[in-house]
TORGUTOR-975687 format. One line per field, with one value per residue (C-alpha): residue number from 0; residue in three letters; y, z, x. Coordinates in pm, 1 decimal. Example, Ala and Ser with C-alpha at 12.3 -4.5 7.8 and 13.67 -1.06 7.14 Angstrom:
2
vexti <- 0	1
vexlo <- ALA	SER
Y <- -450.0	-106.0
Z <- 780.0	714.0
X <- 1230.0	1367.0
REM end
This chain:
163
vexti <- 0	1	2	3	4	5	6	7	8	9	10	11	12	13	14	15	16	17	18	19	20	21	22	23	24	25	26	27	28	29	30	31	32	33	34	35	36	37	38	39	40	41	42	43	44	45	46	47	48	49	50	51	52	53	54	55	56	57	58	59	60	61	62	63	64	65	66	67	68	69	70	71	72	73	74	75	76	77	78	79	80	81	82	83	84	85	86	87	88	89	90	91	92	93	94	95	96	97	98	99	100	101	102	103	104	105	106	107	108	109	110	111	112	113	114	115	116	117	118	119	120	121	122	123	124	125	126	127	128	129	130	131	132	133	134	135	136	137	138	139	140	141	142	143	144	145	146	147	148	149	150	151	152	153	154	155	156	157	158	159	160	161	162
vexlo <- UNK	UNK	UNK	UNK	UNK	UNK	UNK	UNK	UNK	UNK	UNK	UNK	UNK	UNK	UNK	UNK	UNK	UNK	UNK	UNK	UNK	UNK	UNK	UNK	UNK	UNK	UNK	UNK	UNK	UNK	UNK	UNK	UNK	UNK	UNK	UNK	UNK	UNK	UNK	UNK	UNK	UNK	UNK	UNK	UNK	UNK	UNK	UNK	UNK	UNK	UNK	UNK	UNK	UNK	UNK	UNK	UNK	UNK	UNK	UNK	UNK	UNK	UNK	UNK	UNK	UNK	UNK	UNK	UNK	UNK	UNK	UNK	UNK	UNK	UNK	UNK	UNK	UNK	UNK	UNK	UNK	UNK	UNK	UNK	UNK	UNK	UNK	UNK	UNK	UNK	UNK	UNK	UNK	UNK	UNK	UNK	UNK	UNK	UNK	UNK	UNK	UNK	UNK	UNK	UNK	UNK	UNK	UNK	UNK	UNK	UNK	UNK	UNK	UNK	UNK	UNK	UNK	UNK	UNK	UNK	UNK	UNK	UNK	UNK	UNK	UNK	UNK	UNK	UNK	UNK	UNK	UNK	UNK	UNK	UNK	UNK	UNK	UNK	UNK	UNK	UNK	UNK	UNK	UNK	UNK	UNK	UNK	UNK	UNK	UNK	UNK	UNK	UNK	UNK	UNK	UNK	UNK	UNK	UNK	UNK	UNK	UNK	UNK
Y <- 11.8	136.5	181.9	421.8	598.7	526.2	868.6	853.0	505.7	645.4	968.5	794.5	579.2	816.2	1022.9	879.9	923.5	1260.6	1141.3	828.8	1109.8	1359.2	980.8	856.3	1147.7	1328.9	972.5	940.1	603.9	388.4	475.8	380.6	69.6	-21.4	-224.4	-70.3	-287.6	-661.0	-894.9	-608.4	-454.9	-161.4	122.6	125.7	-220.8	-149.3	126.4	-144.1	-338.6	-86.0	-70.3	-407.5	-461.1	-158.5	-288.8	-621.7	-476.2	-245.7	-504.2	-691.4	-439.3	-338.7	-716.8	-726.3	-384.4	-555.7	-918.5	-1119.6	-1309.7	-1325.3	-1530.3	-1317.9	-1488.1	-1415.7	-1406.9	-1490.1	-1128.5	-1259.9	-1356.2	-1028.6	-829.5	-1042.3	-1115.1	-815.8	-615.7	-376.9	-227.0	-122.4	63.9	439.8	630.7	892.1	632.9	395.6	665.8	813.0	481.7	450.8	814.3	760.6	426.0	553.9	820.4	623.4	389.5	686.1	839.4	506.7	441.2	785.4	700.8	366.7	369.9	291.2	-98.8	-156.0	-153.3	-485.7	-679.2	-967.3	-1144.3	-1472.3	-1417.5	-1747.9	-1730.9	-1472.9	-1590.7	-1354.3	-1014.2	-739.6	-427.1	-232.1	-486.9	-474.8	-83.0	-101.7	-348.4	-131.3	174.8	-8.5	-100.2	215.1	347.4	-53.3	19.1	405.8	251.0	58.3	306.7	526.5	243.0	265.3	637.0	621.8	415.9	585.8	892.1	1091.6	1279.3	1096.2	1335.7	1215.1	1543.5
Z <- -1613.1	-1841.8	-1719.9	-1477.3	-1248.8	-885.9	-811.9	-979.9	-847.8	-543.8	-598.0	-745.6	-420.8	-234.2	-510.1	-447.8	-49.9	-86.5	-335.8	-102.9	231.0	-26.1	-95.9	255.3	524.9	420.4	430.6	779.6	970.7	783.2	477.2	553.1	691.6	407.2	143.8	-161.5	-441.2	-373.2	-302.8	-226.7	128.0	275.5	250.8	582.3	518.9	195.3	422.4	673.4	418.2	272.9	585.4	714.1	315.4	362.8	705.9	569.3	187.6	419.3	636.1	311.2	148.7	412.4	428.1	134.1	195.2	511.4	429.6	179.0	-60.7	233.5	239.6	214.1	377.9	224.9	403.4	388.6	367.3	346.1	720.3	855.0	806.6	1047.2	1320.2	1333.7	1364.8	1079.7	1162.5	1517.3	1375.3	1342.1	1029.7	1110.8	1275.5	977.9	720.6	899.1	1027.5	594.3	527.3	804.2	650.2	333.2	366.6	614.3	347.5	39.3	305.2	334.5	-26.2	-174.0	20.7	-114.9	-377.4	-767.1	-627.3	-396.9	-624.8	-778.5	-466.6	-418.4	-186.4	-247.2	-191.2	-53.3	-371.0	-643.4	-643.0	-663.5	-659.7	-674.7	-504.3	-769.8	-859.0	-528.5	-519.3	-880.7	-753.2	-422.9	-674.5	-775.6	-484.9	-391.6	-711.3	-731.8	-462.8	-527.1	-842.4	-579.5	-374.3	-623.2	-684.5	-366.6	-352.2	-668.2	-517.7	-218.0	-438.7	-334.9	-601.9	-681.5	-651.6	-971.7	-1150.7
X <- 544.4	760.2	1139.7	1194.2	1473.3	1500.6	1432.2	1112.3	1003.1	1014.2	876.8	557.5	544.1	418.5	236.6	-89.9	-104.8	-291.3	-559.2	-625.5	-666.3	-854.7	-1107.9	-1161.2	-1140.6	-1475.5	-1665.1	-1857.6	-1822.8	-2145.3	-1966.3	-1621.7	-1795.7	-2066.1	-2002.4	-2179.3	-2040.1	-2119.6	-1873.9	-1594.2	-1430.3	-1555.9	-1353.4	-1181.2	-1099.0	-928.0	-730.6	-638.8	-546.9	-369.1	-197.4	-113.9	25.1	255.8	426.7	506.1	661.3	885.5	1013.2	1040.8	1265.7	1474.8	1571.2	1666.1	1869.2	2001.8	2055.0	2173.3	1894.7	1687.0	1361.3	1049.5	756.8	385.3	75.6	-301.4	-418.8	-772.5	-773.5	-643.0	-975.2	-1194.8	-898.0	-780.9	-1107.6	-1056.0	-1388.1	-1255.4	-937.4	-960.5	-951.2	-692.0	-474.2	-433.6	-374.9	-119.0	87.2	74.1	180.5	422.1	541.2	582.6	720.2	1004.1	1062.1	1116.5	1408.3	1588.1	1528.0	1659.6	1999.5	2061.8	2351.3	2270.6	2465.8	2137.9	1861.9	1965.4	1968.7	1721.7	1513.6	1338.0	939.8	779.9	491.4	638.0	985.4	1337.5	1275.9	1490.5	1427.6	1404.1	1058.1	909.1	890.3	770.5	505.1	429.5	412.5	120.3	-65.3	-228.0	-351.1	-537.0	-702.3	-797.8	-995.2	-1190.5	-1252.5	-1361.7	-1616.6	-1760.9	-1804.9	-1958.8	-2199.8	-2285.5	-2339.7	-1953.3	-1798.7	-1486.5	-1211.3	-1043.8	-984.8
REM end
């Protein structure tokens, strides 16, 4: 990604929350619970995924707001979809705990001085990070996933909403 402003970084972080509502809400429950491409998620366990991703790259970055070079602890996001019953959550629910996510972690981010966004944590696999590289990598995350989903409604024969 080529450089960009902090304004912008965080203006393109939550960019892509309409496209992913305008690519899941019209999708009854068999389709947000089929898996039409082998060997991939369904699509509401993409969202949850989405989801359960979001909560721990906030806490992550407001640690590393808060806290000096704190230690950033990954996960085994593979597990989550089975123990946590993604195919019990609701729709509605999960998109809006991300929009509401999101759109909590752009606020804190716009009012962080110039000083902040060279401040680093130390992720348990990826190493040092600064903030300014984990909202460049959660800038990311979304639009990954909108390619998959676009996949799957593809698939089931759903226009893809690209345009």
């Amino acid at each position: 990604m080529p450089h960009k402003q902090p304004a912008e970084l965080i203006d393109a972080y939550i960019a892509s929350l309409p496209q992913l509502r305008r690519l899941v809400t019209d999708l009854t429950l068999e389709q947000l619970w089929a898996r039409p491409v082998p060997g991939k998620c369904s699509t509401l366990e993409v969202i949850c995924h989405l989801v359960d991703s979001e909560q721990a790259w906030c806490h992550r970055m407001k640690r590393v707001i808060a806290e000096e070079r704190p230690l950033l602890i990954s996960y085994d996001e593979s597990k989550f979809s089975c123990a946590l019953n993604y195919h019990e959550q609701n729709l509605e629910q999960e998109l809006a705990r991300l929009e509401g996510m999101r759109q909590q972690m752009a606020r804190i981010l716009r009012s962080l001085p110039e000083s902040a966004w060279i401040r680093v944590g130390i992720h348990s696999e990826r190493g040092l990070m600064t903030l300014s590289e984990m909202l460049k990598s959660e800038v990311k995350h979304i639009p990954h996933h909108i390619r998959h989903i676009i996949d799957k409604r593809q698939v089931l024969g759903k226009p893809d909403f690209a345009k």
